[in-house]
C-alpha positions as CSV (number, residue, x, y, z in Angstrom):
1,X,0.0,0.0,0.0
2,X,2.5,2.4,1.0
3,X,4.7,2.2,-2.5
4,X,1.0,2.9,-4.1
5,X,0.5,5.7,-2.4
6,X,3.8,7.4,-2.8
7,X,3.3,6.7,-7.0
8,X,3.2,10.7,-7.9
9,X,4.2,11.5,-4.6
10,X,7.9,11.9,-4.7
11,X,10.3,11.7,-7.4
12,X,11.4,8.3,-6.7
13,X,11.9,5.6,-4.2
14,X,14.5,4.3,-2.3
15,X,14.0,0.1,-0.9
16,X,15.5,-2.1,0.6
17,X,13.1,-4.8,0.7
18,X,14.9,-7.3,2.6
19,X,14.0,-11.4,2.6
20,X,11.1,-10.1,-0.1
21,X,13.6,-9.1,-2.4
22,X,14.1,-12.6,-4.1
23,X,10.8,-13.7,-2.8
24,X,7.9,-11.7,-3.2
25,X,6.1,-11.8,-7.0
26,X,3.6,-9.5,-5.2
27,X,6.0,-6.4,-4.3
28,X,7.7,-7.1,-8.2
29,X,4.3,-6.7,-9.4
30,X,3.3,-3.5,-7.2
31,X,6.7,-1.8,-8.5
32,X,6.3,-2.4,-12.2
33,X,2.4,-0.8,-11.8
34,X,3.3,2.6,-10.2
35,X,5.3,5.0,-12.1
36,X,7.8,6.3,-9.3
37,X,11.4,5.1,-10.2
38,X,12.3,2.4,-7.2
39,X,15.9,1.9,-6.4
40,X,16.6,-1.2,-4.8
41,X,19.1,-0.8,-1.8
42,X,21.1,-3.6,0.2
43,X,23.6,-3.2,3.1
44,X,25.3,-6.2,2.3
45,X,26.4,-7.7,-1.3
46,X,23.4,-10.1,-1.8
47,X,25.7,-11.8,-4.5
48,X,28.6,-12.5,-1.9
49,X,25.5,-14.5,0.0
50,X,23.8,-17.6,-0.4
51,X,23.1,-18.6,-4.2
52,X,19.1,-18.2,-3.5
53,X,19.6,-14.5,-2.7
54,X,21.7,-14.1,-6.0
55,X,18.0,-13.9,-8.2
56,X,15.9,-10.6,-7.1
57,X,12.8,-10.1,-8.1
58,X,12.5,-7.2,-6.9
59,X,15.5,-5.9,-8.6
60,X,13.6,-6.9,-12.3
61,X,11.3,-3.8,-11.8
62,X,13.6,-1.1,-10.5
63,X,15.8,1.6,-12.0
64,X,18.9,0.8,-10.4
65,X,20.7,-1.4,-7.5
66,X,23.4,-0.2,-4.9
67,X,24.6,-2.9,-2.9
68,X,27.6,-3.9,-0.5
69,X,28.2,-0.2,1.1
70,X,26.9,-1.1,4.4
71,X,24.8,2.2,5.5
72,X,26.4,4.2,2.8
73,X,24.1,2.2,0.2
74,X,21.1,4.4,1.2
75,X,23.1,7.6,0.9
76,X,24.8,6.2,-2.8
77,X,21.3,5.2,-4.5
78,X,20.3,9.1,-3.2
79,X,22.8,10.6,-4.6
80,X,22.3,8.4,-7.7
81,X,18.8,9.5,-8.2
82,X,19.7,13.4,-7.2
83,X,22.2,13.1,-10.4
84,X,20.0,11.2,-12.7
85,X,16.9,14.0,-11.1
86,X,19.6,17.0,-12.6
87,X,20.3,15.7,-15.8
């Protein structure tokens, strides 16, 4: 619900989606139906993990992926999107 109501709200969307990320055909499905760009954010490298976490669904619906920063993935994808916003 909350990724519907921000569609037209803000300028795009910054998520880390967690255990749903390679999971949930539902939240895949909500993303590619709203018109916000969605950034998908990880604090660790989900590619360094477990070979089920290497396939995001998520992922298949958003702009872009920062991954592997720790904390600093949030503040990368927003700076990202503030770039791509000024071009």
């Amino acid at each position: 619900d909350l990724l519907q109501e921000a569609d037209g709200a803000y300028d795009a969307i910054v998520l880390n989606a967690g255990g749903y990320t390679h999971t949930s055909v539902a939240l895949m499905d909500c993303i590619a139906a709203i018109t916000v760009p969605v950034y998908e954010v990880h604090i660790s490298n989900p590619l360094a993990r477990e070979e089920f976490r290497h396939n995001s669904l998520v992922g298949q619906k958003c702009v872009g992926t920062v991954s592997g920063f720790g904390l600093d993935s949030y503040r990368l994808a927003v700076e990202g999107i503030l770039s791509q916003l000024a071009d």
